[in-house]
C-alpha positions as CSV (number, residue, x, y, z in Angstrom):
1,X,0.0,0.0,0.0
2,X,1.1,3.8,-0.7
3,X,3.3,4.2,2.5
4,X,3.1,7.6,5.0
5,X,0.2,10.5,4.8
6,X,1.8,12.0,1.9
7,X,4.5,13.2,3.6
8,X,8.4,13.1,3.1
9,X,10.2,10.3,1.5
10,X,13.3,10.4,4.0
11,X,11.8,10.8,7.0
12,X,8.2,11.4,6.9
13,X,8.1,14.9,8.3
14,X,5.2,17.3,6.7
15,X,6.1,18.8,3.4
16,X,6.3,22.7,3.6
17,X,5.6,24.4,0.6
18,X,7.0,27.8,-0.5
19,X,5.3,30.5,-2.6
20,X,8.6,31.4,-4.6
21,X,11.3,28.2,-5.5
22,X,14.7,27.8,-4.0
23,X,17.8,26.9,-4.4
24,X,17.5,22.7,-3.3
25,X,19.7,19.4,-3.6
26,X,17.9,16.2,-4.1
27,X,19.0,14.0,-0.7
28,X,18.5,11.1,-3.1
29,X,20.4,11.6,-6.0
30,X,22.0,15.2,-5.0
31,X,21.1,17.2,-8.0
32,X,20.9,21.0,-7.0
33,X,17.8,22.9,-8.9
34,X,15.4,25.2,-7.8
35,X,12.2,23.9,-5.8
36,X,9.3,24.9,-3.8
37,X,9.5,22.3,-1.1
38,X,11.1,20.6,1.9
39,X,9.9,18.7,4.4
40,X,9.9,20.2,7.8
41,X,13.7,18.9,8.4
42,X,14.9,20.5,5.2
43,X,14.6,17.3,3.2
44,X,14.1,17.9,-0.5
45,X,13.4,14.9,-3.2
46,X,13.4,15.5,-6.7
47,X,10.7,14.4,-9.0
48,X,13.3,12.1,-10.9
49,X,13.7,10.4,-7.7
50,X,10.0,11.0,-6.4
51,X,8.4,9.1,-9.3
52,X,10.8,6.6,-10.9
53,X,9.9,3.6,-9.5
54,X,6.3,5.0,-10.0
55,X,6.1,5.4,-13.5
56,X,8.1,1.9,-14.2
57,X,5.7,0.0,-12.1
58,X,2.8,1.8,-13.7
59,X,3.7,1.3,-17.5
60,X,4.2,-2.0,-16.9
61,X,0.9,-2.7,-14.9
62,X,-0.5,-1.1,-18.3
63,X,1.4,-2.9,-20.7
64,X,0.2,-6.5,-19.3
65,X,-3.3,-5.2,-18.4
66,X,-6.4,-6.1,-19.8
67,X,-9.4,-3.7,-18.2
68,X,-11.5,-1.3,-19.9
69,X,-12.3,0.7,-16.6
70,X,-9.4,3.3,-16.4
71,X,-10.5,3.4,-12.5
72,X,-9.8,-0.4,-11.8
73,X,-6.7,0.2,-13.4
74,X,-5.6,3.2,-11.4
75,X,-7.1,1.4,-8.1
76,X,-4.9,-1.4,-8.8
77,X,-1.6,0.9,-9.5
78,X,-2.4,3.1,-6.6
79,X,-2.1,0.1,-4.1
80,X,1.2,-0.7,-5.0
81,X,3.9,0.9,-2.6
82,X,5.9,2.3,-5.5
83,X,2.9,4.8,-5.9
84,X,2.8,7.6,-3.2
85,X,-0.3,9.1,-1.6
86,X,0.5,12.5,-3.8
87,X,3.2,13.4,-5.7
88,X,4.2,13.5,-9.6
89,X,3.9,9.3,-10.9
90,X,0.3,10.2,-10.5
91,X,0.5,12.6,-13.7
92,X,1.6,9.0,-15.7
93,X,-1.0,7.3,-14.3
94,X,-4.1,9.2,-15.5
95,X,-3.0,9.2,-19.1
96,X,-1.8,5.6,-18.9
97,X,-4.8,4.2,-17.5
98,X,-7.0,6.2,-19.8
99,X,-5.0,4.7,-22.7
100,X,-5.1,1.2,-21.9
101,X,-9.0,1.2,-21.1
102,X,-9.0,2.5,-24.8
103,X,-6.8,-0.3,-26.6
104,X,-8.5,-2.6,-24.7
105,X,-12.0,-1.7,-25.2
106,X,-11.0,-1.7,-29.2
107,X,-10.0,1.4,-29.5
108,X,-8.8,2.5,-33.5
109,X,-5.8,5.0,-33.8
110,X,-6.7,8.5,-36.4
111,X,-5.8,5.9,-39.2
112,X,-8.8,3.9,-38.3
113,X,-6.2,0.9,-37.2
114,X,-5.9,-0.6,-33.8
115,X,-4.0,1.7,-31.6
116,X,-0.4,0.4,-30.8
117,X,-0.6,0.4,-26.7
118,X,2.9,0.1,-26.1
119,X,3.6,2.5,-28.6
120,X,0.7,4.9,-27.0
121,X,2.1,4.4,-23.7
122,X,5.5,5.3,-24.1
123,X,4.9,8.6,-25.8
124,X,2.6,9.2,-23.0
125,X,5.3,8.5,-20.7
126,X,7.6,10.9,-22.2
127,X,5.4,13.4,-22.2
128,X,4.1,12.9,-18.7
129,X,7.3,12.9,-17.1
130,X,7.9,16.4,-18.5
131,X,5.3,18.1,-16.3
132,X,6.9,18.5,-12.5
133,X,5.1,18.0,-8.9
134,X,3.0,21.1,-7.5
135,X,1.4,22.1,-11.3
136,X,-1.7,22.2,-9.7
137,X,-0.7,25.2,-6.9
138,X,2.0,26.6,-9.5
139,X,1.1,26.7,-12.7
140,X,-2.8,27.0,-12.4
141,X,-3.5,23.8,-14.1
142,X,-3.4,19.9,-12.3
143,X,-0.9,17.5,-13.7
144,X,-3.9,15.3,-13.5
145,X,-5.6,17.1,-16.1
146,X,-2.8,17.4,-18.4
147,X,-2.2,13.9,-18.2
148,X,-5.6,13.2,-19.4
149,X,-5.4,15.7,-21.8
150,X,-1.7,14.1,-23.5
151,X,-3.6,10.8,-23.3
152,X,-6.3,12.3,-26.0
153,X,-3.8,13.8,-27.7
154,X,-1.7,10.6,-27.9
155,X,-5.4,9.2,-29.1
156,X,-6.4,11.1,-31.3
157,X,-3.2,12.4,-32.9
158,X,-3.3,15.8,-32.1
159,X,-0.5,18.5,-32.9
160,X,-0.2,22.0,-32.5
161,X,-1.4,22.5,-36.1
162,X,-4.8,20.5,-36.0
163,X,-8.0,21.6,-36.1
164,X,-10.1,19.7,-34.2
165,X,-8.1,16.8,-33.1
166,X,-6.5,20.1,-30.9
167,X,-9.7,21.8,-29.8
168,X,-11.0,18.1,-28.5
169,X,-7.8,18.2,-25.8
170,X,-8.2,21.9,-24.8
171,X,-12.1,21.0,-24.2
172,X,-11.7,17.9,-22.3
173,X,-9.3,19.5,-20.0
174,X,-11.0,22.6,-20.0
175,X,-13.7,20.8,-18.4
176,X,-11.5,18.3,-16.1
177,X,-10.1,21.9,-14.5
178,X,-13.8,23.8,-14.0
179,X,-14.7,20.4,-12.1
180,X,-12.4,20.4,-9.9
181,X,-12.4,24.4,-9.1
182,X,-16.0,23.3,-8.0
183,X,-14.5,21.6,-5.4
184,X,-11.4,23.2,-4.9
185,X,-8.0,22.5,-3.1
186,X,-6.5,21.7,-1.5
187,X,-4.4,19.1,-3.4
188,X,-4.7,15.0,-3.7
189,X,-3.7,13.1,-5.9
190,X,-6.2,10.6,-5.7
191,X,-9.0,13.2,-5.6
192,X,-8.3,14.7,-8.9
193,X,-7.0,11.8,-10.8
194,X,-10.3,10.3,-10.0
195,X,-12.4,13.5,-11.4
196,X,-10.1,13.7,-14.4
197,X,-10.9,9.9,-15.4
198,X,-14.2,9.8,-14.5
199,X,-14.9,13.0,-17.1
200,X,-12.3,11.6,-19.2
201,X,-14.0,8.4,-20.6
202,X,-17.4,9.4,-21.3
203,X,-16.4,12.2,-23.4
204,X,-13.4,10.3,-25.1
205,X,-16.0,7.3,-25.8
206,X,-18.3,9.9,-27.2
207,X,-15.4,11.7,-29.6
208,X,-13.3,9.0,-30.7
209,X,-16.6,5.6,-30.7
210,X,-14.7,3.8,-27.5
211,X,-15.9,1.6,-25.5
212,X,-13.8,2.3,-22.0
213,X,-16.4,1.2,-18.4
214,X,-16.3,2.7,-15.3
215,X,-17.6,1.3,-12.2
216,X,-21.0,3.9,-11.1
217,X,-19.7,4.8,-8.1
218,X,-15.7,5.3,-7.3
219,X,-14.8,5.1,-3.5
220,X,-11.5,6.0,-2.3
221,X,-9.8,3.7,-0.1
222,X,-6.6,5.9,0.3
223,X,-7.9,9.0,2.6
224,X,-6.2,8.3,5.8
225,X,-2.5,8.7,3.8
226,X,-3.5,12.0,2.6
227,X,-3.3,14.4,6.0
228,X,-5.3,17.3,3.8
229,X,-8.0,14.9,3.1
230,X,-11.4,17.1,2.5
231,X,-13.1,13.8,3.6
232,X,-17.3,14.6,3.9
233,X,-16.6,17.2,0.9
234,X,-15.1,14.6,-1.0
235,X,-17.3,13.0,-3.5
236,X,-15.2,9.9,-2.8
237,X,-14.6,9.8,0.9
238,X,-16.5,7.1,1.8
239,X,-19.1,8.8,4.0
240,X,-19.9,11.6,1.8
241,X,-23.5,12.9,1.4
242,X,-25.4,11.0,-1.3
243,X,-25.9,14.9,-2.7
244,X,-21.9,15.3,-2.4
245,X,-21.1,12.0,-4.2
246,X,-24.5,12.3,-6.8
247,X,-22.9,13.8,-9.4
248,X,-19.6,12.0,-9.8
249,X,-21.9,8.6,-10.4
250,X,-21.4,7.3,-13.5
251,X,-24.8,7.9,-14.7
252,X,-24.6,11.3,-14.1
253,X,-21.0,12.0,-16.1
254,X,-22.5,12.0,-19.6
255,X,-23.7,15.7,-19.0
256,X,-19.8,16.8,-18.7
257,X,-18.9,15.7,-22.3
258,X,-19.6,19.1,-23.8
């Protein structure tokens, strides 16, 4: 299971955030950049280090999976120690589980061929592992999001010259985002991976004719690693209000698909 309540990798102090980065040095590896955390012993961890085992674990998990319910697949990822309670592996798994669901439900490439998954899954981790921890708090858009938004892209074969293969990424995350501004921060990982897939599939099912499943209602299992857990105002927490949880049911997702 995901070890500690998100906190740090050394020692398992609570991470302190800074507004503007600093000089840091990875206690891992010992690279020196410029970050916006510590722990509260002055322990910094690099992404690199953060995620690696992470993202290995999850592409292959992928790779040898065959589910069409992008959640079952995270679930399944999430449990495994290598994945922490937050931090930046998560912005892999979105895209990776959303990409899988798809080439197993059938899903055809632009060419109208069957989509290489490996193939899909390693541009998807290439482009994943280019977006750092803390997006969602410093660059006003959750890794989560993105990731689910380079899994279209990957899907659909968007480029930055496209017409509409590009406006059907900047819509599906457009919408992933003003969901979870609804709810607001602050961060987990869990919390908006879990949005991000669940508006995800019925939109990408309705744009590209796939056949991905989701379960009707997803129930977090991991809120007592997560220290900021919203828990009640979760739609996931597992004693939320039925009104809370009603419209993150998966009969209730086809009205997000634009």
């Amino acid at each position: 299971m995901s070890a500690g309540k998100a906190n740090c990798l050394v020692c398992g102090e609570p991470i302190v955030y800074w507004e503007e980065a600093r000089e840091v040095t990875c206690c891992i590896c010992g690279k020196q950049e410029t970050g916006h955390s510590v722990c509260s012993a002055g322990h910094y961890v690099c992404d690199m280090c953060h995620r690696a085992k992470g993202v290995e674990f999850i592409i292959g998990l992928c790779s040898s999976s065959t589910s069409t319910d992008p959640i079952a697949i995270m679930n399944e990822a999430m449990n495994d120690k290598s994945i922490y309670p937050n931090g930046p592996e998560h912005h892999t798994l979105i895209g990776a589980a959303l990409i899988t669901a798809y080439c197993n439900a059938g899903g055809k490439n632009p060419q109208g061929q069957p989509m290489d998954k490996e193939a899909a899954l390693a541009e998807l981790k290439k482009r994943s592992l280019q977006v750092p921890g803390g997006t969602c708090g410093f660059w006003g858009t959750c890794g989560a999001a993105v990731s689910a938004g380079q899994a279209m892209s990957v899907l659909n074969g968007s480029t930055p010259m496209k017409q509409e293969p590009w406006a059907q990424c900047q819509r599906l995350t457009s919408i992933i985002l003003g969901r979870m501004a609804d709810i607001g921060g602050p961060r987990c990982c869990k919390r908006t991976g879990y949005i991000s897939t669940l508006t995800a599939v019925p939109y990408i099912n309705r744009e590209l004719d796939s056949g991905m499943t989701l379960p009707e209602e997803v129930v977090c299992t991991f809120f007592d690693r997560n220290a900021e857990c919203r828990k009640m105002d979760c739609p996931f927490f597992p004693g939320a209000d039925a009104e809370v949880k009603a419209p993150y049911r998966h009969s209730a997702e086809m009205r997000w698909v634009g």
